[in-house]
C-alpha positions in Angstrom: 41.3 0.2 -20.0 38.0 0.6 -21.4 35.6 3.2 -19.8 32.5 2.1 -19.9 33.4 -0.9 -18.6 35.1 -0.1 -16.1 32.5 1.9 -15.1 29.8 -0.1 -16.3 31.1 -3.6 -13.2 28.9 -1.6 -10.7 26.3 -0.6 -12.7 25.8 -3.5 -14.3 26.1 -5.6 -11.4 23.2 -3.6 -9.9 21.3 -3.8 -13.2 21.7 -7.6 -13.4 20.6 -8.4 -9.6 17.7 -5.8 -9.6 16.4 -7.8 -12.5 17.0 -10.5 -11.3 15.1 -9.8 -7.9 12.4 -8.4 -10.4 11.8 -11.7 -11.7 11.4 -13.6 -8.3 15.4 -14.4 -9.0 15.3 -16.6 -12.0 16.6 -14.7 -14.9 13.4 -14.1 -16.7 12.0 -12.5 -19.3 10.8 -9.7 -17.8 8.4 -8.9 -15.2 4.4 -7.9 -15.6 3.2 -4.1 -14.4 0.2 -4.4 -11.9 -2.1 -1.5 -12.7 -4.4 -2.6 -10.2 -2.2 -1.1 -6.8 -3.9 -2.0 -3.0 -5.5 0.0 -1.3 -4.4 1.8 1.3 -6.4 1.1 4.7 -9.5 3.4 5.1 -9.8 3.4 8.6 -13.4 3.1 10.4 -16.5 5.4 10.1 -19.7 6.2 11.2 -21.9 7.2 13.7 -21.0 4.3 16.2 -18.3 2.6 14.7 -16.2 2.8 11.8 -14.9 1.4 8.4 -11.5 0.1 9.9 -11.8 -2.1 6.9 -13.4 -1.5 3.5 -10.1 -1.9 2.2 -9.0 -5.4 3.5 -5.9 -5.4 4.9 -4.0 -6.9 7.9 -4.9 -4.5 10.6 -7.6 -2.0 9.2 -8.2 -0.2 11.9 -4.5 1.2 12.2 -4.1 4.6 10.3 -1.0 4.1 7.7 2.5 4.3 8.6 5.0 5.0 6.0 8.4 3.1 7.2 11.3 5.0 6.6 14.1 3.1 5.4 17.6 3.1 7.3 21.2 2.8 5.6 23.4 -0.3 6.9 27.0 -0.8 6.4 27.0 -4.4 6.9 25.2 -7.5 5.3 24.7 -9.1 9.2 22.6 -5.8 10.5 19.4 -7.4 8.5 18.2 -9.8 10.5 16.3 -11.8 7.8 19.1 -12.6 5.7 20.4 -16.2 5.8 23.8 -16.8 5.2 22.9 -20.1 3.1 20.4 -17.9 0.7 21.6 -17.6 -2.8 21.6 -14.0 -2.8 24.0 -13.8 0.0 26.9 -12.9 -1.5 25.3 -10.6 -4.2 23.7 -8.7 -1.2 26.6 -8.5 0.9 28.8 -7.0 -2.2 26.2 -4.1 -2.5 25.7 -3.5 1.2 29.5 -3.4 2.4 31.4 -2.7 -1.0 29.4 -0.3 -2.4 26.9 1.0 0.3 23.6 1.0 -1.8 21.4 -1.1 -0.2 19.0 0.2 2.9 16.7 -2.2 5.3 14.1 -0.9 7.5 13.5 0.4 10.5 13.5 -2.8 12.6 16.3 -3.8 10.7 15.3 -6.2 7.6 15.5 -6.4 4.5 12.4 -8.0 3.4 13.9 -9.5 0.2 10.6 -11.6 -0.5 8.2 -8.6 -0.5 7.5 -7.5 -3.9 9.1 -5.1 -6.0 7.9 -2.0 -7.6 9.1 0.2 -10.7 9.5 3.2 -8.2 11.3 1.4 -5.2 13.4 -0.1 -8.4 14.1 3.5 -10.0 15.3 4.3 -6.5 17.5 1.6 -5.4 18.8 2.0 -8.9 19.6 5.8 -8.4 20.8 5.0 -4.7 23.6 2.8 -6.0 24.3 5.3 -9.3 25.1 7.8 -6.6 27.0 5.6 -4.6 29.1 4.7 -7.2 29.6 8.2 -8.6 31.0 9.4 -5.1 33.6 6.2 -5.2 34.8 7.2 -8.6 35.2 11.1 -7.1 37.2 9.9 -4.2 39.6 7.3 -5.7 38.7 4.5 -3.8 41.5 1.9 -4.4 39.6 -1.0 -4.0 37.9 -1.0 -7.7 36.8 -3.7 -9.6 39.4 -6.2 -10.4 40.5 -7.5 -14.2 38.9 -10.9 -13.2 35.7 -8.7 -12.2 35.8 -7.0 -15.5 35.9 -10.2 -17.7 33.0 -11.5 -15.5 31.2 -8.5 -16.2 32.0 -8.1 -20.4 30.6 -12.2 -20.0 27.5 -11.0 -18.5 26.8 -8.0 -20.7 27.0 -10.1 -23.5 24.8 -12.6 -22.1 21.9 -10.6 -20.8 22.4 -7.8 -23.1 18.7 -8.4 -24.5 17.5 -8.1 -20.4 18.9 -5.4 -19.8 17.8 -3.8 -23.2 14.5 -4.2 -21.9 14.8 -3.0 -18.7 15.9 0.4 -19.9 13.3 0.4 -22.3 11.0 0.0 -19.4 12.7 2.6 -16.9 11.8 5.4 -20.0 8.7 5.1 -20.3 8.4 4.9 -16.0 10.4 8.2 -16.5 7.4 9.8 -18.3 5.1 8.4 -16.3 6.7 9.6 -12.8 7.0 13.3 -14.1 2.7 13.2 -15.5 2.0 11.9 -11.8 4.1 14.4 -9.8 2.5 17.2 -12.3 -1.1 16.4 -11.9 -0.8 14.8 -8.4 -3.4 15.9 -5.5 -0.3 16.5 -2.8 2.9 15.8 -2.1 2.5 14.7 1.2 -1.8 13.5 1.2 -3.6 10.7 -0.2 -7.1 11.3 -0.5 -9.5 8.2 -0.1 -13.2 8.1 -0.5 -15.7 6.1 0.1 -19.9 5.7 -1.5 -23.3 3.6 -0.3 -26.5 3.4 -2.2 -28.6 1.7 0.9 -32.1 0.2 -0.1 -33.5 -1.0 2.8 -37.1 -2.3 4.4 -38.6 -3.4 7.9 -41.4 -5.0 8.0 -43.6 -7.5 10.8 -46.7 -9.2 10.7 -48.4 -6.8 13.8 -47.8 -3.6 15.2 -44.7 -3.8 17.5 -44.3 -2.4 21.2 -42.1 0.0 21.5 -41.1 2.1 25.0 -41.1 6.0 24.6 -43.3 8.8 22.7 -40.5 8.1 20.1 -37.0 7.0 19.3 -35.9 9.7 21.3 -38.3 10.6 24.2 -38.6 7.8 27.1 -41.7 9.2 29.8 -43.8 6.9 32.5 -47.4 6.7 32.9 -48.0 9.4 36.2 -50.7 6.9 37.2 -49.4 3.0 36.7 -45.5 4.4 36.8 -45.3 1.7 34.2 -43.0 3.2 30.7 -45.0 4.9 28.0 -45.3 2.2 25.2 -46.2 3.3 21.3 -47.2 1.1 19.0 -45.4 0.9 15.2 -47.2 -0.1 12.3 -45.8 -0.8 8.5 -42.9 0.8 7.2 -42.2 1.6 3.5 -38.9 0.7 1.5 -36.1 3.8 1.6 -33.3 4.1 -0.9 -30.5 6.7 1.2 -26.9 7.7 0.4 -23.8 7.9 3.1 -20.4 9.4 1.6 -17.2 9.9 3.8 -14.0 11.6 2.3 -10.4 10.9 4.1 -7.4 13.0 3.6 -4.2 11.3 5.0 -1.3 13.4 5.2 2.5 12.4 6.6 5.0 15.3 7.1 7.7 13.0 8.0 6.7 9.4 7.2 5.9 8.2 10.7 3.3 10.3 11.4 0.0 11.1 10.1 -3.0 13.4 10.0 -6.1 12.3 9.6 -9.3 14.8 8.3 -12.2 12.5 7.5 -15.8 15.0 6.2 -18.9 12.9 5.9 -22.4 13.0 4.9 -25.7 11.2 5.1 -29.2 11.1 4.8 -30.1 7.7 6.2 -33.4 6.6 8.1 -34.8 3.1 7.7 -38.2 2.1 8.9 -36.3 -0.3 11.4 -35.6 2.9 13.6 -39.1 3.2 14.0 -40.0 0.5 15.7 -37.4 1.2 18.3 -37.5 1.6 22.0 -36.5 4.9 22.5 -32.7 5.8 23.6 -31.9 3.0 20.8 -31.9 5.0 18.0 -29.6 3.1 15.3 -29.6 -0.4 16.9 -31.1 -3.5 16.1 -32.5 -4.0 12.3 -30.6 -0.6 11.2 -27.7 -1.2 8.7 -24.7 0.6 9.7 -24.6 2.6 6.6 -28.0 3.3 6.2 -27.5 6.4 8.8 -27.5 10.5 8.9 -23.8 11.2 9.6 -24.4 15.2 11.2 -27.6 16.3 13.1 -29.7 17.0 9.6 -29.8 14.8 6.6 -26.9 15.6 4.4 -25.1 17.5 6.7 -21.3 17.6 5.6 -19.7 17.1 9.1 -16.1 16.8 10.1 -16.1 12.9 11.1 -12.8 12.4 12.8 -9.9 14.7 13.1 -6.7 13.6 15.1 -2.7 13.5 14.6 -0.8 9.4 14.9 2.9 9.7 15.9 5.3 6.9 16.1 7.9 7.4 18.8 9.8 4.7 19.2 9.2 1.4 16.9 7.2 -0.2 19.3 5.1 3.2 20.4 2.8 5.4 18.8 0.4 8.5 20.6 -2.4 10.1 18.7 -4.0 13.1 19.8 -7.0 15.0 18.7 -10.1 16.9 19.1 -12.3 14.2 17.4 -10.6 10.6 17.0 -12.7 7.9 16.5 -12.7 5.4 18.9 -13.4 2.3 17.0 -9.9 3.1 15.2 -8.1 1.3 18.4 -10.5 -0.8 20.2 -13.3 -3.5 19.9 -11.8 -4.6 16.3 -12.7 -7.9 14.9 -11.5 -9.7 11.6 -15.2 -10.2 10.5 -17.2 -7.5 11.7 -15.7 -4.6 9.8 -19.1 -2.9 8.2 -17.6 -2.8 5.0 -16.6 -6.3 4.5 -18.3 -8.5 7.3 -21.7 -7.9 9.7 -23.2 -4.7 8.8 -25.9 -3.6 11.3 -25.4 -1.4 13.9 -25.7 -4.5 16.4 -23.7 -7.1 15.0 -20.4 -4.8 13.7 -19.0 -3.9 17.8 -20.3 -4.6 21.2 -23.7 -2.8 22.3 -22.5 -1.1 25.2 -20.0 0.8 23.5 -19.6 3.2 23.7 -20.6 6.9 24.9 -17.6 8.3 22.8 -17.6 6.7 19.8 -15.5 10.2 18.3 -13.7 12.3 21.6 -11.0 14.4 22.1 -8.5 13.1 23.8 -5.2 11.0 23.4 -4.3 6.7 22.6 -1.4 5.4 23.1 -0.3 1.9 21.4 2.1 -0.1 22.4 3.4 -3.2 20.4 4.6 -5.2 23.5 5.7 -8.4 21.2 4.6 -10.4 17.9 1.8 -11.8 20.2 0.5 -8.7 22.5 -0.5 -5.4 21.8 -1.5 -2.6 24.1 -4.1 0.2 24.2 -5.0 2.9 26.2 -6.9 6.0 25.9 -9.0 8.8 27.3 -11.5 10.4 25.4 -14.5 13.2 26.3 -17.1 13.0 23.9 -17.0 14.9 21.2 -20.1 13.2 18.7 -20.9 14.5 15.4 -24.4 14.1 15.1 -25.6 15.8 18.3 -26.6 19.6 18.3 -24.7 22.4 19.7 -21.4 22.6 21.2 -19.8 19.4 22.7 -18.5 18.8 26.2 -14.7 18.2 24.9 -15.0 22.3 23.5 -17.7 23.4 26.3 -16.0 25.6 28.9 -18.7 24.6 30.8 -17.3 20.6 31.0 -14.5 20.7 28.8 -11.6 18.0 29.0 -12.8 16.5 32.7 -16.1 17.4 33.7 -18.4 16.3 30.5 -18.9 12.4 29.2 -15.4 10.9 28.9 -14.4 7.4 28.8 -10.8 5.5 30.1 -10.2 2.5 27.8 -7.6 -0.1 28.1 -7.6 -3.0 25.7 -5.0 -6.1 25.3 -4.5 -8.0 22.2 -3.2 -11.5 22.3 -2.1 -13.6 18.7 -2.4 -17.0 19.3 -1.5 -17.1 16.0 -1.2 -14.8 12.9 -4.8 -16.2 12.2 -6.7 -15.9 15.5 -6.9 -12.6 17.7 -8.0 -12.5 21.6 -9.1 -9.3 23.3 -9.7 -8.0 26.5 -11.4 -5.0 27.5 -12.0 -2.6 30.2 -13.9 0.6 30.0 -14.5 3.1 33.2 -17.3 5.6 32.0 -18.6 9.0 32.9 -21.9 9.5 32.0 -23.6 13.3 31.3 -27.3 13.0 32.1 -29.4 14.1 29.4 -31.8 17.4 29.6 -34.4 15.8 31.3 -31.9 14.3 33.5 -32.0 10.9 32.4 -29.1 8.7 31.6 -29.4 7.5 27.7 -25.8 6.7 26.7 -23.6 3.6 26.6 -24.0 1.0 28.0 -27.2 1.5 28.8 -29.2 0.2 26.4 -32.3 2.8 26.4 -32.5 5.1 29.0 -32.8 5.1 32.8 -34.4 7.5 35.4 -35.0 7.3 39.0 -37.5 4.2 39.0 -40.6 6.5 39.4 -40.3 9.3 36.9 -37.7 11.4 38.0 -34.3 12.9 37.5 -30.8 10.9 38.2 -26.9 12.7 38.7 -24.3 11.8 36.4 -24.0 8.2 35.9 -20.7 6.3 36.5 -20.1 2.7 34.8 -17.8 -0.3 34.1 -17.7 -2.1 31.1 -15.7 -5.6 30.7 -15.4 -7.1 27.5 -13.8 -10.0 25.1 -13.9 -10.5 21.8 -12.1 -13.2 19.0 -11.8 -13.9 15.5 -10.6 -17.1 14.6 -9.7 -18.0 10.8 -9.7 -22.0 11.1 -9.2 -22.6 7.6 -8.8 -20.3 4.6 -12.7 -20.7 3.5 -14.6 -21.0 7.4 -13.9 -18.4 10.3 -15.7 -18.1 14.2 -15.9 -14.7 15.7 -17.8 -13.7 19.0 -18.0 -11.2 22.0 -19.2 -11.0 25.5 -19.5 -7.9 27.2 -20.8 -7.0 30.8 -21.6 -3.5 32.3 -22.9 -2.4 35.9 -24.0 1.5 36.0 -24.4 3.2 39.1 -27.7 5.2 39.0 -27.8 8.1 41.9 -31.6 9.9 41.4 -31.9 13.3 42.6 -34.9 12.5 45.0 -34.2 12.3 48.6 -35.7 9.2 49.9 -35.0 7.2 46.3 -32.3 4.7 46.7 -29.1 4.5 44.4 -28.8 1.2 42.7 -27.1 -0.5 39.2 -28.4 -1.7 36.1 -26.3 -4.9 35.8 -26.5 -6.2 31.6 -24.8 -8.3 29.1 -24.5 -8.8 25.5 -23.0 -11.2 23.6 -22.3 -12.3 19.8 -21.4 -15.3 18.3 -21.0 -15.9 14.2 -19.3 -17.8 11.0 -17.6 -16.3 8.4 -17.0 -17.3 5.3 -13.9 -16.3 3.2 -13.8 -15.9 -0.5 -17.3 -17.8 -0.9 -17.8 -17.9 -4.2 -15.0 -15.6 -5.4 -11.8 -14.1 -4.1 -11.9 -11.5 -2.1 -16.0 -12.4 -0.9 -16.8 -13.0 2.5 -20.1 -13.7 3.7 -21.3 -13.6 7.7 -23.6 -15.3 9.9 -24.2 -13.6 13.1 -26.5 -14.5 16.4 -26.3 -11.3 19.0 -28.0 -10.6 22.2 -28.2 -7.0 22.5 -29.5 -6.2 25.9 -29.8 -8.7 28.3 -30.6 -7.4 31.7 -29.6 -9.2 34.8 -30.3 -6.5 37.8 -32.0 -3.0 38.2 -35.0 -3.2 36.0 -36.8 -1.1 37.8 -34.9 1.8 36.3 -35.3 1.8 32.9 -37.9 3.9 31.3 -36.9 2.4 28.1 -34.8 -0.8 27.6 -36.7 -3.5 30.1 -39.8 -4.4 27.7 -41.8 -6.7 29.6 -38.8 -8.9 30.6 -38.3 -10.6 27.6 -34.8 -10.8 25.8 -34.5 -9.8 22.3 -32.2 -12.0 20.1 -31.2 -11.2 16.1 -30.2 -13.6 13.0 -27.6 -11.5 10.1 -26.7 -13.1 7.5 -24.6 -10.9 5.1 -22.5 -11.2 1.6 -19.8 -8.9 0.6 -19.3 -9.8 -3.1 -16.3 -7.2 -4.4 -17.3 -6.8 -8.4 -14.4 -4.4 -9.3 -11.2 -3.1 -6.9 -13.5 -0.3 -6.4 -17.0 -1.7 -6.6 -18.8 -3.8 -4.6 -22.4 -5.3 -3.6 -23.6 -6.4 -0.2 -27.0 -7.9 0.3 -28.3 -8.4 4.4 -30.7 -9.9 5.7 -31.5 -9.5 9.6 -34.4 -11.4 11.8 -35.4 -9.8 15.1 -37.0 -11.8 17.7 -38.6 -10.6 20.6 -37.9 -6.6 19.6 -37.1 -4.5 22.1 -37.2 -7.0 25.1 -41.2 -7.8 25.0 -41.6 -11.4 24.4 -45.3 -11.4 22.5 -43.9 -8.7 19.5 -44.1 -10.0 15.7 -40.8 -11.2 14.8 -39.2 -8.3 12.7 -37.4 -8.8 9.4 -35.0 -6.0 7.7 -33.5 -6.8 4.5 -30.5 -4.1 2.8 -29.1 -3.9 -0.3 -26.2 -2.4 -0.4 -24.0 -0.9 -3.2 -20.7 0.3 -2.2 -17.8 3.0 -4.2 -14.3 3.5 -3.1 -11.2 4.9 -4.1 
């Protein structure tokens, strides 16, 4: 009998059907390389929240999983092959004749998902070996004569496909052995990401502001009544914010994460804030200093993702960012959707935007996910030594945060979460409280010091694509913190807020891959406990903002996104000039 075809049944076999899954199963022509591959999910940055999604994808906040593919010795173990399909047979020949087909994990096959050269080269080699080891063992159950005429009949008939197939495998061949040569790691991807930020605040008056500064909140000795400055014209400023990720996987289901970042952003918007609101309201969320001086390179975020089970992963680390695993939102991702520091994640959180600490996720069903974590802050753009690596506070006794967070899907276009936070709140050196979720800073009610705070935080928070051009996103969020001042005689009380969003977004206005946002927020509306805020209460008034923003992608790598913001009522004090920001932003990644 003729050797190479008896050899060649299998391999052609394989050859034919891999080409013909190539070519979306019609027997084509040939199939199209595209250069252009997606990019892999650059998970969220900054100084409050994060980047989750520059690169859109369907969960951006996630850090990447590479599925490990599973051998199966029988066609009925992948759950997502019909018996009716076309393929059926085809498949089933491979899978429990010659054992060179693998599904995934969760056991499918996925035989819609696209193809590439590489997972082609491989499936290829998989079935070569296969075969090989039949031929060493003398399996009986070889091809048949009838097999061996159907196969001579299909040689002949494709024999200009598969021509070009192998002339396409050589050149991949080449290809394959310049990447692995010249390529960064074997086992880490490195992603980066670029803003240009030109940005200007301006107002028709000087606005009221609480506080010496941004920073320093002090009352009057004689009226009690908050220290209040007065801001004057800003001037434009052009700034620069750069954040470099190395992902590395050991094992496939696991994965390091190193971000560095750098930054020298300070618009004239953060001037005319109340102070203990530094990189709020009017501030885009890229236009900020990453570390404690301008261009500061800073380790961002620095944690290790596990998957222990299909349904479980853990991640641990001594500075994960927290906006990785909660308070996500389809359109509110700073690099695609709302981009101040207002409108991309509730106000009120949170006090450890980057910890140490651990999350656990759990994917429950199709429909609910589960997250919970515990982090002590560990912030990259404070001075000195952080509570999470202070023997003085360390892991229990310094800010930390519990967060639990449900996810339900509706549908695969519509998300619904719901959100508790119990927080423990480090008063600052002049024993005040100025973190999350208060929303400027709080002493005593007459000047003096306060203990450690202790709040809660309840939250919701959708997204909504209604059709594939118009999407409604929103959030409410309330928080009570217990204030205990120092005084004897002084009593304890809460500062009882809200905040709340509510926006449009529109998908692939005027080209694919564009979305633009319109977003109305409440920042800081207080409800009880006034009286305690050195910063924060204005004159009682309730300061509300308009964003309108336009991601408009010009290359894979390149885009521009233009902002506009108008701030009513600025900093809770009802006669202030209305405040307009505008940004343009010009954005690099790879």
């Amino acid at each position: 009998m003729d050797k190479f075809v008896w050899y060649g049944l299998p391999i052609g076999a394989v050859i034919l059907m891999a080409n013909c899954a190539i070519a979306n199963c019609a027997i084509a022509p040939g199939f199209q390389e595209n250069p252009n591959l997606p990019a892999v999910d650059y998970d969220r940055v900054s100084q409050v929240p994060g980047i989750d999604k520059i690169y859109p994808t369907e969960n951006l906040h996630r850090p990447v999983d590479v599925e490990a593919m599973e051998q199966v010795t029988s066609v009925s173990q992948l759950t997502d092959i019909d018996p009716s399909h076309w393929a059926f047979q085809a498949l089933q020949s491979l899978v429990e004749r010659y054992g060179c087909i693998e599904g995934y994990p969760e056991r499918t096959y996925r035989g819609n998902r696209a193809l590439s050269r590489y997972e082609f080269a491989a499936g290829l080699n998989a079935c070569l070996d296969r075969i090989q080891e039949l031929i060493a063992a003398a399996v009986t159950d070889l091809p048949s004569k009838e097999d061996l005429a159907t196969i001579r009949r299909l040689q002949e008939e494709f024999q200009s496909e598969i021509t070009g197939l192998r002339e396409r495998i050589d050149p991949l061949e080449t290809r394959t052995a310049k990447l692995e040569a010249n390529q960064f790691s074997t086992t880490t991807q490195l992603r980066g990401f670029a803003a240009f930020n030109l940005t200007n605040a301006w107002a028709g008056d000087e606005v009221k502001a609480e506080g010496l500064n941004p920073f320093n909140a002090r009352r009057d000795p004689l009226s009690n009544r908050p220290v209040i400055r007065e801001v004057g014209e800003q001037n434009i400023t052009f700034s620069n914010f750069v954040v470099l990720t190395l992902n590395t996987s050991f094992t496939g289901k696991d994965l390091l994460v190193t971000e560095l970042g750098a930054g020298n952003g300070n618009p004239g918007a953060n001037n005319y804030i109340s102070a203990g609101n530094f990189n709020s309201g009017g501030v885009p969320f890229f236009d900020q200093t990453v570390g404690v001086d301008p261009n500061d390179i800073v380790l961002r975020e620095l944690l290790y993702s596990l998957r222990v089970a299909n349904s479980l992963r853990i991640t641990v680390g001594p500075r994960i960012n927290w906006f990785r695993f909660f308070d996500a939102n389809a359109f509110t991702f700073p690099g695609t959707g709302t981009s101040s520091f207002n409108s991309i994640n509730s106000t009120f959180l949170t006090s450890t935007k980057r910890g140490a600490g651990a999350v656990i996720e759990w994917n429950i069903s199709k429909q609910l996910e589960f997250h919970l974590g515990y982090l002590v802050e560990s912030l990259e753009f404070l001075p000195g030594n952080r509570p999470a690596s202070d023997p003085s506070k360390g892991l229990f006794e310094g800010t930390n945060t519990i967060t639990a967070e449900l996810t339900y899907k509706p549908s695969s276009n519509a998300n619904i979460r719901l959100l508790y936070q119990r927080s423990n709140l480090d008063r600052n050196s002049v024993v005040q409280i100025d973190l999350r979720p208060i929303f400027g800073v709080a002493d005593d009610g007459f000047g003096g010091g306060v203990r450690d705070a202790t709040s809660d935080t309840f939250g919701i928070n959708f997204d909504w694509l209604m059709t594939k051009g118009l999407g409604v996103f929103g959030r409410y969020t309330y928080a009570s913190t217990h204030i205990d001042p120092v005084r004897v005689g002084i009593e304890d009380g809460r500062v009882n807020a809200q905040t709340f969003q509510v926006g449009l977004a529109f998908p692939d206005l005027g080209k694919r891959g564009a979305l633009a946002t319109l977003s109305f927020v409440v920042p800081f509306d207080i409800l009880a406990g006034e009286k305690f805020l050195v910063s924060g209460a204005g004159n009682g008034g309730t300061q509300y903002e308009i964003e309108a923003s336009y991601y408009l992608p010009l290359t894979q790598n390149i885009a521009v996104v233009p902002g506009f913001y108008v701030i009513s009522n600025i900093n809770n004090f009802d006669d202030n000039p209305t405040v307009f920001v505008g940004n343009l932003r010009t954005q690099f990644s790879f």
